[in-house]
The first five atom37 places (N, CA, C, CB, O) and aatype in JSON, in Angstrom:
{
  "aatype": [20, 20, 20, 20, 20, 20, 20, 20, 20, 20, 20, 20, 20, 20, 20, 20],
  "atom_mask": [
    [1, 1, 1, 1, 1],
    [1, 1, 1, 1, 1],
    [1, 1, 1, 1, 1],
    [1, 1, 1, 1, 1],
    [1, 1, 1, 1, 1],
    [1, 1, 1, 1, 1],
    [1, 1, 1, 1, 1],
    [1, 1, 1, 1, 1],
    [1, 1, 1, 1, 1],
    [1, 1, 1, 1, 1],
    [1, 1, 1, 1, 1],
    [1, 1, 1, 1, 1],
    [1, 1, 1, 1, 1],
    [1, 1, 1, 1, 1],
    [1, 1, 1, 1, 1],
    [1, 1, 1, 1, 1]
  ],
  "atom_positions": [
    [[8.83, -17.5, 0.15], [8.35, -17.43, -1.24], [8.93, -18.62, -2.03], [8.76, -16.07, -1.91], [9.98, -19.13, -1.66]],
    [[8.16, -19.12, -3.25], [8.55, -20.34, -3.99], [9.1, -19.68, -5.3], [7.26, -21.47, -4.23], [8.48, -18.99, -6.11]],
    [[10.74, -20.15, -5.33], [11.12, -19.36, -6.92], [9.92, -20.37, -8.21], [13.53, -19.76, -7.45], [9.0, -21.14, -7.92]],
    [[10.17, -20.17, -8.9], [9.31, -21.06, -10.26], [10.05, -20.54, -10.95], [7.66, -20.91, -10.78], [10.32, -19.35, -10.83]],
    [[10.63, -21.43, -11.97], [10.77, -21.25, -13.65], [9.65, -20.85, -14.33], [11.13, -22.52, -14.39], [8.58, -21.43, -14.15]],
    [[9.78, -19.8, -15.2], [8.86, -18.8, -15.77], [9.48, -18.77, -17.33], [8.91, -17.21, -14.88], [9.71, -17.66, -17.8]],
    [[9.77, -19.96, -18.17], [10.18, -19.9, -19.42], [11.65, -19.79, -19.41], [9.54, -18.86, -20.12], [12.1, -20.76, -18.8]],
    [[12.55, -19.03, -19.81], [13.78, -18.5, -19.29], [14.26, -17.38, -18.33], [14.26, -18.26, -20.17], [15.31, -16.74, -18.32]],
    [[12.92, -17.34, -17.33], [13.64, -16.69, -16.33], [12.85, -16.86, -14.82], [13.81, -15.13, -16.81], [11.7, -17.3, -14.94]],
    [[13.14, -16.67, -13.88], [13.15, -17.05, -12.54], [11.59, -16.05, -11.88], [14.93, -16.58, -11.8], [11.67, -14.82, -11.86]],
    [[10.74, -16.5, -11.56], [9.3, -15.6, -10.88], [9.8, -16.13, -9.35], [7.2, -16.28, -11.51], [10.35, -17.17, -9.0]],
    [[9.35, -14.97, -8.63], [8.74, -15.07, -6.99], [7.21, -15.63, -6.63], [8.71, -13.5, -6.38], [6.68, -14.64, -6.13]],
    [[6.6, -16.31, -6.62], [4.62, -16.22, -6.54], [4.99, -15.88, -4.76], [3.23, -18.44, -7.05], [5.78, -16.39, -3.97]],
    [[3.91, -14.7, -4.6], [3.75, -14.43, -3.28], [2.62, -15.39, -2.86], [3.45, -12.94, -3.02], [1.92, -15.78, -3.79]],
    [[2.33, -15.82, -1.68], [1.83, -16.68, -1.22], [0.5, -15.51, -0.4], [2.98, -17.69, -0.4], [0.79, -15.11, 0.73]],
    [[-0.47, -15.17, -0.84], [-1.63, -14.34, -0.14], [-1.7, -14.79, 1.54], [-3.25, -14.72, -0.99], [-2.53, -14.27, 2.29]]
  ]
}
């Protein structure tokens, strides 16, 4: 999984 910055806080994007 790729973390991403999401404003001030940390997302997972699942990869389908």
């Amino acid at each position: 999984y790729l973390p991403v910055m999401d404003g001030t806080k940390f997302i997972v994007l699942q990869p389908e």
